[in-house]
DRENVEX-268700 format. One line per field, with one value per residue (C-alpha): residue in one letter; x, y, z. Coordinates in steps of 0.001 Angstrom, whole numbers, m for minus. Layout:
zagu: (a ...)
u: (X ...)
v: (Y ...)
w: (Z ...)
//
This chain:
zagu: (x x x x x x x x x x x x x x x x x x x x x x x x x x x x x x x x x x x x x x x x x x x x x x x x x x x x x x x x x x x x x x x x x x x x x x x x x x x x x x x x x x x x x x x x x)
u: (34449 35364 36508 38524 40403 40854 42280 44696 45543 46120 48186 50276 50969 52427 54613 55855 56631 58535 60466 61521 62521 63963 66450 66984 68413 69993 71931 72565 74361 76012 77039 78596 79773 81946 83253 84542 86576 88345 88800 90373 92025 94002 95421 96127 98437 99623 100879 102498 104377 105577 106844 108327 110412 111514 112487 114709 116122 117275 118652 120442 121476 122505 124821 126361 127949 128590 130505 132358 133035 134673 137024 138011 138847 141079 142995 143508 144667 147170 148330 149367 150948 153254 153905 154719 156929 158802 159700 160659 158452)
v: (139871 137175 134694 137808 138393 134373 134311 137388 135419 131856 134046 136043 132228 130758 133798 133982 130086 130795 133292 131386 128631 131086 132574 128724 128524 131463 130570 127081 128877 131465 128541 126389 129332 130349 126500 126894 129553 128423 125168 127500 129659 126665 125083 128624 129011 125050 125954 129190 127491 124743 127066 129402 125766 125312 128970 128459 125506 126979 129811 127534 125824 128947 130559 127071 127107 130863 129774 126816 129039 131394 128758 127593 130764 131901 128738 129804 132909 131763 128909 131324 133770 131113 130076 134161 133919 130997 132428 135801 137634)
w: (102752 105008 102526 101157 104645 104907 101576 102406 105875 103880 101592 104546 105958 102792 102296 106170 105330 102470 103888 106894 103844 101984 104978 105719 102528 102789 106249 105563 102194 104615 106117 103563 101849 105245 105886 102194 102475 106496 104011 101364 103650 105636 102461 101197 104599 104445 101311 102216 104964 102381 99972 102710 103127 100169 99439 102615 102115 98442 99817 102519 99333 97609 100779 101363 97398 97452 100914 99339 96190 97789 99726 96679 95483 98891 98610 94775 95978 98767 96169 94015 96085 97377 93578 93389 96726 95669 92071 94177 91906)
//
């Protein structure tokens, strides 16, 4: 009987050690795991901010032509309506 109850306390022992090892594992996996995705989640937002850069700059772009388009197209106007006034038409 003794040797029974020894073997059940060796046995109790080895799996208390292996389940501190285990949630070791687990946490230093918790752990990694976590670090991963800040890592993942500040090149996610680096990104973001460069393409929220570039979309801005393009639509900079974009407003500046429309602007200088529609210069163009007043002077066109005004240069024609003088070639109108000056044939009295």
């Amino acid at each position: 009987m003794d040797k029974a109850l020894n073997e059940i306390g060796r046995l109790r022992n080895e799996m208390k050690v292996g389940f501190i090892e285990l949630e070791n594992q687990l946490q230093l996996n918790n752990d990694s795991l976590q670090k991963k995705i800040q890592e993942t989640s500040q090149l996610t937002i680096e990104a973001m901010e460069r393409f929220s850069k570039k979309v801005e700059v393009g639509f900079i772009a974009v407003e500046d032509a429309l602007e200088n388009d529609l210069s163009v197209i007043k002077k066109e106007i005004v240069d024609i309506k003088k070639r109108l006034d000056q044939g009295n038409l």
